[in-house]
PDB file with one MODEL, atoms N, CA, C and O in Angstrom:
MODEL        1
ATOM      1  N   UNK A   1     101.662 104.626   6.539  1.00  0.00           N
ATOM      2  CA  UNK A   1     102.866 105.381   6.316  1.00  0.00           C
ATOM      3  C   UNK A   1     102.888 106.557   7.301  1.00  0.00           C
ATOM      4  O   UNK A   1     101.912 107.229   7.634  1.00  0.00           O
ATOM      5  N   UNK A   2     103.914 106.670   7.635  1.00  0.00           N
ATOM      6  CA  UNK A   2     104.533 107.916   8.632  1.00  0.00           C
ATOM      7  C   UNK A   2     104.151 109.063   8.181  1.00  0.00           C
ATOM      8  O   UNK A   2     104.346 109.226   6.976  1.00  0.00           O
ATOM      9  N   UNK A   3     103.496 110.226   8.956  1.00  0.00           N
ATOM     10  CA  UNK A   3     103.719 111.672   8.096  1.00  0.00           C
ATOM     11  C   UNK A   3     105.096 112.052   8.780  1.00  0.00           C
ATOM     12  O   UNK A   3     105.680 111.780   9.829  1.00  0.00           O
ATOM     13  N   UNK A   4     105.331 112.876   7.569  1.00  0.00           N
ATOM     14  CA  UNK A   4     106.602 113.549   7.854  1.00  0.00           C
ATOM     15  C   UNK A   4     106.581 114.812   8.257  1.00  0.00           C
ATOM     16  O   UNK A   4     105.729 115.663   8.003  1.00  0.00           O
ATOM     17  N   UNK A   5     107.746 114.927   9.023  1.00  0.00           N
ATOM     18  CA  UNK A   5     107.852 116.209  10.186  1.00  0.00           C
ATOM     19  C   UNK A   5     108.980 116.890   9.795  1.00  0.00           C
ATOM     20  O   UNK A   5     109.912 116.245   9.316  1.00  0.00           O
ATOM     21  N   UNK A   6     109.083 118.533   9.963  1.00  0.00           N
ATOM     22  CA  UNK A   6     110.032 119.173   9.380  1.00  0.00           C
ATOM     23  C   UNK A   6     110.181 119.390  10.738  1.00  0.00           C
ATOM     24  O   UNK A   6     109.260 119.673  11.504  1.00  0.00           O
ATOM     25  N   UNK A   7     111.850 119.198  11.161  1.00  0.00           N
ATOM     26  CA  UNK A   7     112.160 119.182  12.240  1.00  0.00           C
ATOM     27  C   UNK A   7     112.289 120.766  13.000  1.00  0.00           C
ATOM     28  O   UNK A   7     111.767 121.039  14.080  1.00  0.00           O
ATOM     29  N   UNK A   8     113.058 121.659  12.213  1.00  0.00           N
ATOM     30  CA  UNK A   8     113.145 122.742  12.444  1.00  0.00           C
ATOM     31  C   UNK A   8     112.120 123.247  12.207  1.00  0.00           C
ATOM     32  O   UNK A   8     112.261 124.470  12.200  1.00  0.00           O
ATOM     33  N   UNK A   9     111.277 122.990  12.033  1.00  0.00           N
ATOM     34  CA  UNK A   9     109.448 123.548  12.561  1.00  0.00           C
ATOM     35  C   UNK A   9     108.710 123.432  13.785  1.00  0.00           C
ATOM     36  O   UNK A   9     108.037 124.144  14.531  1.00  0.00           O
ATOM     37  N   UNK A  10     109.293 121.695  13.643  1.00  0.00           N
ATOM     38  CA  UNK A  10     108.920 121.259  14.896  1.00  0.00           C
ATOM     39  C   UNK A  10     109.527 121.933  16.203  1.00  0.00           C
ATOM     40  O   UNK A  10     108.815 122.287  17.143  1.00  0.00           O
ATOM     41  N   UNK A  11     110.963 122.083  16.173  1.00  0.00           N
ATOM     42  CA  UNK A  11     111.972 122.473  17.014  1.00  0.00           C
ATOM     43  C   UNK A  11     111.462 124.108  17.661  1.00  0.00           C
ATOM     44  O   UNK A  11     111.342 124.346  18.863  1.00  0.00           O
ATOM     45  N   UNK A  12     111.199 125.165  16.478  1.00  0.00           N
ATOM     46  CA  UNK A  12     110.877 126.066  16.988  1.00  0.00           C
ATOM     47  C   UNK A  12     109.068 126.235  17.180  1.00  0.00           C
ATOM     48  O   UNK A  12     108.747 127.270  17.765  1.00  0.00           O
ATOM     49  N   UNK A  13     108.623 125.886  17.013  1.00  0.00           N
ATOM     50  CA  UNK A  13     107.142 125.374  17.579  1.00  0.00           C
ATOM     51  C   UNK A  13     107.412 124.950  19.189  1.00  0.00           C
ATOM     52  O   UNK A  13     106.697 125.422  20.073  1.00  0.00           O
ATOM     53  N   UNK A  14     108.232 124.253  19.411  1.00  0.00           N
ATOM     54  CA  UNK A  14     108.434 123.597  21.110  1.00  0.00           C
ATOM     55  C   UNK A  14     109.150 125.200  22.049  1.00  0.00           C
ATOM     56  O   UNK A  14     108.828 125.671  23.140  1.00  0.00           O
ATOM     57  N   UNK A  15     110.279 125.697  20.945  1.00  0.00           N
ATOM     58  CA  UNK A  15     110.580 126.870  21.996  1.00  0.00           C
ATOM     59  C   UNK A  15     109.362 127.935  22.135  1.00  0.00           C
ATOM     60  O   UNK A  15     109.111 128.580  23.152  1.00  0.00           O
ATOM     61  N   UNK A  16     108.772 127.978  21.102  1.00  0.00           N
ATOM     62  CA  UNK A  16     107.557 129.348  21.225  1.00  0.00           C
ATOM     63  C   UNK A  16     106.742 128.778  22.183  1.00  0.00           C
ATOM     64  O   UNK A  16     106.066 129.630  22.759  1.00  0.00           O
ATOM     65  N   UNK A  17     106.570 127.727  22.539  1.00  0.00           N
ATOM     66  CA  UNK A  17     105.370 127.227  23.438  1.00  0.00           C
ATOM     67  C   UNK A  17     105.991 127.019  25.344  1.00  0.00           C
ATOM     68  O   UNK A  17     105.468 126.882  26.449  1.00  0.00           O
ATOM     69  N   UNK A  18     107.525 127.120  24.701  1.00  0.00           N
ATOM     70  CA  UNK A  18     108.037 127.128  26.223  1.00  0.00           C
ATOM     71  C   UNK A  18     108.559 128.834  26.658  1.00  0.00           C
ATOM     72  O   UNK A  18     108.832 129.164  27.812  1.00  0.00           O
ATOM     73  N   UNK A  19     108.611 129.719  25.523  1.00  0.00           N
ATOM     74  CA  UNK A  19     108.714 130.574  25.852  1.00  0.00           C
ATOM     75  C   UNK A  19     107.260 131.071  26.348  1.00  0.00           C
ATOM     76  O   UNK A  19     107.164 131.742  27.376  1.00  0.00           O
ATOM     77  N   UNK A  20     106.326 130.775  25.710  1.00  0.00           N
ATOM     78  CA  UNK A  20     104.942 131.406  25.842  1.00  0.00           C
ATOM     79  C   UNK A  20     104.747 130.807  27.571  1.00  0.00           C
ATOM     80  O   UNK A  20     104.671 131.668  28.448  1.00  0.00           O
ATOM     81  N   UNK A  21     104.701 129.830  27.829  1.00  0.00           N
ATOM     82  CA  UNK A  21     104.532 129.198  29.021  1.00  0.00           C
ATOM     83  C   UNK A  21     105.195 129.826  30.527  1.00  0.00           C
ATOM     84  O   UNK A  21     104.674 130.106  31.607  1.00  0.00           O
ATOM     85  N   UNK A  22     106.897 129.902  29.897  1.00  0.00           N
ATOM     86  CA  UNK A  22     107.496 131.051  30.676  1.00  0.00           C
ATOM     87  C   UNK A  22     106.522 132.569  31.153  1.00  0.00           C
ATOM     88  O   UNK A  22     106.084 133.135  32.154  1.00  0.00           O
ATOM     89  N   UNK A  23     106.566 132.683  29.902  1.00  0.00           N
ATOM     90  CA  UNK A  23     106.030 134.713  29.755  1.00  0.00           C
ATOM     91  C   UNK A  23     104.268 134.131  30.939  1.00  0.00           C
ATOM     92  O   UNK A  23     104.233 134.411  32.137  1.00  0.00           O
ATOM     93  N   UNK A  24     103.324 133.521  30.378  1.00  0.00           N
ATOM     94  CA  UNK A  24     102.380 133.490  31.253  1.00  0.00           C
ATOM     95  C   UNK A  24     102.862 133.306  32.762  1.00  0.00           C
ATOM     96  O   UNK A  24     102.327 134.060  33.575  1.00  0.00           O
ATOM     97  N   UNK A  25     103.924 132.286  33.296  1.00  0.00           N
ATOM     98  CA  UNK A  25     104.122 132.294  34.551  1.00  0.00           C
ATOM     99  C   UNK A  25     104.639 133.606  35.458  1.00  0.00           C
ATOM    100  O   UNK A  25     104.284 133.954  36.584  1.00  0.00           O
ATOM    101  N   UNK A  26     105.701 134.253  34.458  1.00  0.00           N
ATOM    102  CA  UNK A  26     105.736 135.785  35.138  1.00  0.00           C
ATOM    103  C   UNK A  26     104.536 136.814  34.686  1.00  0.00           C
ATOM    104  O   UNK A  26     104.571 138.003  35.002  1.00  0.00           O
ATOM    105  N   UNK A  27     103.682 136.350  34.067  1.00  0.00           N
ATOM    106  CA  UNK A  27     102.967 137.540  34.084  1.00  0.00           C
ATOM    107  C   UNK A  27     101.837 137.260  35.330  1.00  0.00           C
ATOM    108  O   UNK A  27     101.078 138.068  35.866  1.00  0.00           O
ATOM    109  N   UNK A  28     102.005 135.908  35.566  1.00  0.00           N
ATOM    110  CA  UNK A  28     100.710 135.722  36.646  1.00  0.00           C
ATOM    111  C   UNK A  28     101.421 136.331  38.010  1.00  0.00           C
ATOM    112  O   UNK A  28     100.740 136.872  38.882  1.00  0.00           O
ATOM    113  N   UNK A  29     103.358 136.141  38.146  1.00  0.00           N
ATOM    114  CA  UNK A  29     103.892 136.277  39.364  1.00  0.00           C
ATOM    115  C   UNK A  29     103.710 137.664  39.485  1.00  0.00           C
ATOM    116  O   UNK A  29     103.082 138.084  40.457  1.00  0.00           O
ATOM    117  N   UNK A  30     104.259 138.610  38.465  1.00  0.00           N
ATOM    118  CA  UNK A  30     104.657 139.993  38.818  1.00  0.00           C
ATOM    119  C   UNK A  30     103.853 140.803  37.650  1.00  0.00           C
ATOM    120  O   UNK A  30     104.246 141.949  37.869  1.00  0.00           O
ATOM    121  N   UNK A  31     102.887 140.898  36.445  1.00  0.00           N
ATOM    122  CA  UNK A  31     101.824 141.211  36.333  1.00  0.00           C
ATOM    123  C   UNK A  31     100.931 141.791  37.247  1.00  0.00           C
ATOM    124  O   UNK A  31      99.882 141.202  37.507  1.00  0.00           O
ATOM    125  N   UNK A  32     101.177 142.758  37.716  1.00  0.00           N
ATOM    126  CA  UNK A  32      99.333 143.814  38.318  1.00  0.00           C
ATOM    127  C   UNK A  32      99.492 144.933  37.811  1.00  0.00           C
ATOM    128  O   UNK A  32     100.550 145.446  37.446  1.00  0.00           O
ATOM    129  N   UNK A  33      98.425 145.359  37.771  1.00  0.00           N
ATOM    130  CA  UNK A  33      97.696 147.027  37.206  1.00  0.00           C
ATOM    131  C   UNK A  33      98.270 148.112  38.259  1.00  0.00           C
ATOM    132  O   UNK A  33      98.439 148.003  39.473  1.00  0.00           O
ATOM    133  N   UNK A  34      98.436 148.859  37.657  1.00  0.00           N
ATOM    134  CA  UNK A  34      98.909 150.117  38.657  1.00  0.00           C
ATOM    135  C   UNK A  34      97.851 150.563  39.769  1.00  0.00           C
ATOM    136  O   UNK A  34      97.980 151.175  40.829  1.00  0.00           O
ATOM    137  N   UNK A  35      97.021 150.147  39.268  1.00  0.00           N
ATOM    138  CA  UNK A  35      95.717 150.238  40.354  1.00  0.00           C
ATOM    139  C   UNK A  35      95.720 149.410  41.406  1.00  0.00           C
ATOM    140  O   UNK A  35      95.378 149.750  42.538  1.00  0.00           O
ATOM    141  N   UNK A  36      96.201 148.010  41.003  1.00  0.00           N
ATOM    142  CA  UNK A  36      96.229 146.797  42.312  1.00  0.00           C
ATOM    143  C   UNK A  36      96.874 147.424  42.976  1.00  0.00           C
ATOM    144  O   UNK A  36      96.539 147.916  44.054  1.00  0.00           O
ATOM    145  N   UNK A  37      98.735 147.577  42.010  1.00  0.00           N
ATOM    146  CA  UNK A  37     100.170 148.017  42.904  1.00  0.00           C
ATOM    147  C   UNK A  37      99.143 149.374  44.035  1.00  0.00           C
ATOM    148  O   UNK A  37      99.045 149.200  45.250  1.00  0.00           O
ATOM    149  N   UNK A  38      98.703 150.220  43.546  1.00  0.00           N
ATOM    150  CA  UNK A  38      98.237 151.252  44.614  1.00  0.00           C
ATOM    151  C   UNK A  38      97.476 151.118  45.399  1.00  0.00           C
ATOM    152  O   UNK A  38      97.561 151.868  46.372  1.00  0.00           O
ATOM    153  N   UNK A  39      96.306 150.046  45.358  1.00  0.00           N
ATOM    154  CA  UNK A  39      95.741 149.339  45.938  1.00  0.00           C
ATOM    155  C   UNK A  39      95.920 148.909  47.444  1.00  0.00           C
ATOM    156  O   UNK A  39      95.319 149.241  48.466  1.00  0.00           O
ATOM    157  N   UNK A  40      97.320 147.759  47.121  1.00  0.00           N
ATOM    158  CA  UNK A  40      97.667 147.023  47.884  1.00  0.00           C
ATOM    159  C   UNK A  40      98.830 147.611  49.314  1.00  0.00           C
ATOM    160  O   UNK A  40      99.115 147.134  50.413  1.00  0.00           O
ATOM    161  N   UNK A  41      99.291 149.021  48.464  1.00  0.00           N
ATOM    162  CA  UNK A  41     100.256 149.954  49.072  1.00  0.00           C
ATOM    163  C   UNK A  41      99.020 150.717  50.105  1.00  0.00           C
ATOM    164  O   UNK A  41      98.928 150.582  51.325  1.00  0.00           O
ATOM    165  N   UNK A  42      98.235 151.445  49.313  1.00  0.00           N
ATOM    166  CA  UNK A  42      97.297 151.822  50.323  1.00  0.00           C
ATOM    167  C   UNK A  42      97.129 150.904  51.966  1.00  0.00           C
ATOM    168  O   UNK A  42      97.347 151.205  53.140  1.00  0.00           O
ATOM    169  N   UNK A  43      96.558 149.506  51.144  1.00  0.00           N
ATOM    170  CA  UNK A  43      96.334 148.586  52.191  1.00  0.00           C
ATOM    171  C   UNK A  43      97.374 148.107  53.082  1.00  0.00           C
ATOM    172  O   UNK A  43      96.965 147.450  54.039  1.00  0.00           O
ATOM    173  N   UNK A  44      98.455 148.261  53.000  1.00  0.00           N
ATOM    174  CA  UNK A  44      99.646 148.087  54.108  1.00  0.00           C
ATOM    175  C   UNK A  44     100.216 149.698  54.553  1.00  0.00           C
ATOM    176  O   UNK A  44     101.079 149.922  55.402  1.00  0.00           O
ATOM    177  N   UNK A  45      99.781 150.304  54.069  1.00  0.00           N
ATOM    178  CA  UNK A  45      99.824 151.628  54.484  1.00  0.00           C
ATOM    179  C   UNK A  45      98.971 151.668  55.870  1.00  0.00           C
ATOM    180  O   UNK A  45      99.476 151.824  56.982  1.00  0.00           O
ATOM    181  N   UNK A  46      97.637 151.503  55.609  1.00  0.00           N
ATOM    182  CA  UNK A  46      96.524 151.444  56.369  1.00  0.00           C
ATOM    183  C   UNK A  46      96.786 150.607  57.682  1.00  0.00           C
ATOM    184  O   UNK A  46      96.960 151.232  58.729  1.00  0.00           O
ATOM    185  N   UNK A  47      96.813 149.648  57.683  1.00  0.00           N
ATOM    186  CA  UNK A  47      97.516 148.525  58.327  1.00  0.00           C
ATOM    187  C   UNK A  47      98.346 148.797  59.376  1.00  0.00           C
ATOM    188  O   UNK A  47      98.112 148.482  60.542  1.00  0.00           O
ATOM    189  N   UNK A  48      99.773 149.656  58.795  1.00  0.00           N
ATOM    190  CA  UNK A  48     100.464 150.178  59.573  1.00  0.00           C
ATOM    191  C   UNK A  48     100.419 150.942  60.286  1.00  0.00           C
ATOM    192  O   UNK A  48     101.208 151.013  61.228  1.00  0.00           O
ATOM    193  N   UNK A  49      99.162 152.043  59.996  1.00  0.00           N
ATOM    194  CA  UNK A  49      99.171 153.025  60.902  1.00  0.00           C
ATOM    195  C   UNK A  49      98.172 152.579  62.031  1.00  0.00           C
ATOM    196  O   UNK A  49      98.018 153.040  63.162  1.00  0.00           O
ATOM    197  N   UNK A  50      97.407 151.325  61.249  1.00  0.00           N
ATOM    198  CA  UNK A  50      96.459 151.243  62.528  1.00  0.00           C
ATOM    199  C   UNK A  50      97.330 150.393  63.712  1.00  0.00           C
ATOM    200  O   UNK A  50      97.052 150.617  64.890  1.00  0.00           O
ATOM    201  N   UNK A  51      98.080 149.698  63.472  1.00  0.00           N
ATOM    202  CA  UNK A  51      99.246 149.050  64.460  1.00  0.00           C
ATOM    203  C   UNK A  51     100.012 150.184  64.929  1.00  0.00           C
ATOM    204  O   UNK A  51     101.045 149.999  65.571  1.00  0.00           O
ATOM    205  N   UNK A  52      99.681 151.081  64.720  1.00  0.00           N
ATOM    206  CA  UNK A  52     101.209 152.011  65.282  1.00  0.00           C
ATOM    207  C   UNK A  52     100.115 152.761  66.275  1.00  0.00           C
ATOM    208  O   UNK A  52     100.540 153.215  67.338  1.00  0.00           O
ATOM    209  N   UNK A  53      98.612 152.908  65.922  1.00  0.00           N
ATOM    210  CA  UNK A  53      97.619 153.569  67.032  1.00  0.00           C
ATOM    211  C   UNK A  53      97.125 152.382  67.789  1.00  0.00           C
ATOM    212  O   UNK A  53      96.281 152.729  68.616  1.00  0.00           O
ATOM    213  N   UNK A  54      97.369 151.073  67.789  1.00  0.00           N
ATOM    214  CA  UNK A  54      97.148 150.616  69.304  1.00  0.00           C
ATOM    215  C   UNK A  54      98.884 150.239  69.896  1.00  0.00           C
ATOM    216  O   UNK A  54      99.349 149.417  70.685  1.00  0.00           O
ATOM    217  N   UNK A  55      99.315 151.047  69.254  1.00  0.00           N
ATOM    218  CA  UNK A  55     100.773 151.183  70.200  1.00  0.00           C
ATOM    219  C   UNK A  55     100.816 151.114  71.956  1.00  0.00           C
ATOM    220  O   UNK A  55      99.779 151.726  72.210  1.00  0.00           O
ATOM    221  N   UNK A  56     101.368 150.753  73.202  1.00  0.00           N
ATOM    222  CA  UNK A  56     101.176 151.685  74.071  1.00  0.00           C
ATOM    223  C   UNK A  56     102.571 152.457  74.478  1.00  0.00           C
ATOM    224  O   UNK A  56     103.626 151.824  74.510  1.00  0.00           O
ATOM    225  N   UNK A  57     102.532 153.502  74.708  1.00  0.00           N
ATOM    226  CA  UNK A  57     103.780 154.218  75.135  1.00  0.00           C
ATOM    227  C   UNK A  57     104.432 153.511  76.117  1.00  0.00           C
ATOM    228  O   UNK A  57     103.982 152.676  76.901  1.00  0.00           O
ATOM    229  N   UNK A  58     106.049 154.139  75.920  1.00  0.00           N
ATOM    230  CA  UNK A  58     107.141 153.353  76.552  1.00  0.00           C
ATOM    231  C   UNK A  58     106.590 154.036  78.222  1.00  0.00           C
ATOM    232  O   UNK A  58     106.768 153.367  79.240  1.00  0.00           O
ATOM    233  N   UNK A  59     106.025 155.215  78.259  1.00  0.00           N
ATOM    234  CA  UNK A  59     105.759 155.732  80.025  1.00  0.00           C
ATOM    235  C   UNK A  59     104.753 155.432  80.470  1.00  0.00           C
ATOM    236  O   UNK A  59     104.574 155.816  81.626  1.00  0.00           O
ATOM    237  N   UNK A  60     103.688 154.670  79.849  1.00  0.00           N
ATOM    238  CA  UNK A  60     102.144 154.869  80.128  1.00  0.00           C
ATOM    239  C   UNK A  60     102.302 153.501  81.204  1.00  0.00           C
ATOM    240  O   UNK A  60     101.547 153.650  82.165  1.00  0.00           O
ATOM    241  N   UNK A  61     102.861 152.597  81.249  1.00  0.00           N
ATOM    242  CA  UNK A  61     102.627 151.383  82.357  1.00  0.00           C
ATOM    243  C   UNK A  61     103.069 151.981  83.921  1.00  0.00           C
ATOM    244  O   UNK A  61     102.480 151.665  84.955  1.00  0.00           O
ATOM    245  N   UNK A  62     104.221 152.900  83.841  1.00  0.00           N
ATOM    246  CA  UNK A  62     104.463 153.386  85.278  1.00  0.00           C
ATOM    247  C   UNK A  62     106.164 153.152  85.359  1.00  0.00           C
ATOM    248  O   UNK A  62     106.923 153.870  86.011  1.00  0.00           O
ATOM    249  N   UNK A  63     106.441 152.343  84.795  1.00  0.00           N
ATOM    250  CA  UNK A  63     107.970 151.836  84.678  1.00  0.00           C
ATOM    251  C   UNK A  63     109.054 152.894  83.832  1.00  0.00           C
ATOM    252  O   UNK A  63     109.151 153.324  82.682  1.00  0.00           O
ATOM    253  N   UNK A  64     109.920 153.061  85.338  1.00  0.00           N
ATOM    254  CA  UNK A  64     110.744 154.258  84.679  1.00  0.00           C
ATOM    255  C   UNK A  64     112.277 153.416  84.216  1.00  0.00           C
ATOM    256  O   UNK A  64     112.492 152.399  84.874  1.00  0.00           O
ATOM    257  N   UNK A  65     113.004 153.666  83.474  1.00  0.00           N
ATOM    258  CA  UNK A  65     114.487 152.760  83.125  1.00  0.00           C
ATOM    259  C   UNK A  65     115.152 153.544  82.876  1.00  0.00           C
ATOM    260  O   UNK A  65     116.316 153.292  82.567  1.00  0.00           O
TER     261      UNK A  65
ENDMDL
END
């Protein structure tokens, strides 16, 4: 014999598990600690300035325009 299933149990059992599924995928996308976020700002901070010191100036080759 079949067990029986209460549908509207069943029904919201499937949304909590697709909502839950949702919520983990944004928390893995946009989830970080204020520490990473500062972290990672530091690190393109850093980055940038070191690209901006092997710059070479627009006069330093000899070419005047």
């Amino acid at each position: 014999m079949a067990e029986i299933v209460n549908l509207n149990r069943f029904r919201k059992q499937q949304a909590r598990q697709t909502r839950r599924a949702e919520a983990d995928a944004n928390a893995a996308k946009f989830g970080r600690t204020r520490a990473e976020r500062d972290l990672a700002e530091a690190q393109a901070d850093k980055a940038a300035r070191d690209l901006a010191a092997h710059r070479r100036d627009a006069g330093a080759d000899g070419a005047d325009d």
